[in-house]
C-alpha positions, 0 to 999 in steps of 0.5 A: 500500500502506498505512504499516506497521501496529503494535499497542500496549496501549491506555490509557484516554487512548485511549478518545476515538480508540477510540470514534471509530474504533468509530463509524466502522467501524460507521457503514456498518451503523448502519440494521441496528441498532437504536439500543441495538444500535449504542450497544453495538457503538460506544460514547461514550469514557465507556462505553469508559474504564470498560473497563479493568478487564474487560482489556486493550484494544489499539489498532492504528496507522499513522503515529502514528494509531489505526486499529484496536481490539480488546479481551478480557475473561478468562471462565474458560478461555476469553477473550471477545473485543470491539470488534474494529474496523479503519478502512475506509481501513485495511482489507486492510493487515494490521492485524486480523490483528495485533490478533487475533494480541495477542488470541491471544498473551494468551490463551496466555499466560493459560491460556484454551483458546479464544477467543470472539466475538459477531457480526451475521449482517449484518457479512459481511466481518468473519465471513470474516476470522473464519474465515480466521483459524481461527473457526467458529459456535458453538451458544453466545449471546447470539443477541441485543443489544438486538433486533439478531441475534447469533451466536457464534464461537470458536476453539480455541487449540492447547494450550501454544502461543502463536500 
């Protein structure tokens, strides 16, 4: 079983392990996009370090070291969530769950009514945890980042209730 799983805040400091950790738990899909596609979905620290001031971005850890990520950026009444990543060594122990739970419990607390997503067809284990948590499809784009298909997700959150 793997160490136990915490999750904090992240800080720019944080965003050479984070692009790491994008690149390689996307790397196994890496042929399925395309270049500009790929870039997006794990982008160098630079790209990363410009994030903080869409909102907040977290960092999932096991024994001092970065194995997740996820980060949200407010859009009205709802909260567009990205980059939610967990290192394939890492997987199954937890630690998705509670970044998604740090995604939800700020959603609460700032008033947005869902949460939204934009995923590949292709990313078939991460669209499961997506609905086990609770997601379904949305009719909503982009169905398209930089020639490689998307679709939309999203959950409704209960109304004046933290997750």
């Amino acid at each position: 079983m793997p160490p136990r799983c915490t999750v904090r805040l992240a800080t720019p400091d944080d965003a050479a392990d984070i692009a790491g950790l994008l690149r390689d738990a996307f790397d196994v899909y890496r042929p399925l996009y395309t270049s500009e596609a790929f870039t997006a979905t794990a982008p160098p620290a630079e790209r990363i370090r410009a994030r903080w001031s869409d909102g907040p971005v977290w960092m999932a850890l096991q024994d001092g070291r970065a194995v997740g990520t996820v980060s949200a950026v407010p859009r009205g009444p709802q909260l567009y969530m990205r980059s939610m990543a967990v290192h394939p060594a890492s997987r199954g122990g937890g630690c998705g769950r509670l970044l998604l739970a740090a995604v939800e419990e700020y959603a609460a607390q700032h008033g947005h009514s869902r949460v939204v997503l934009s995923t590949t067809p292709f990313l078939d284990p991460a669209i499961r945890f997506y609905e086990r948590a609770g997601f379904a499809r949305s009719a909503e784009g982009p169905h398209d980042l930089a020639g490689t298909p998307l679709f939309t997700m999203e959950k409704v959150l209960p109304s004046g209730a933290a997750p």
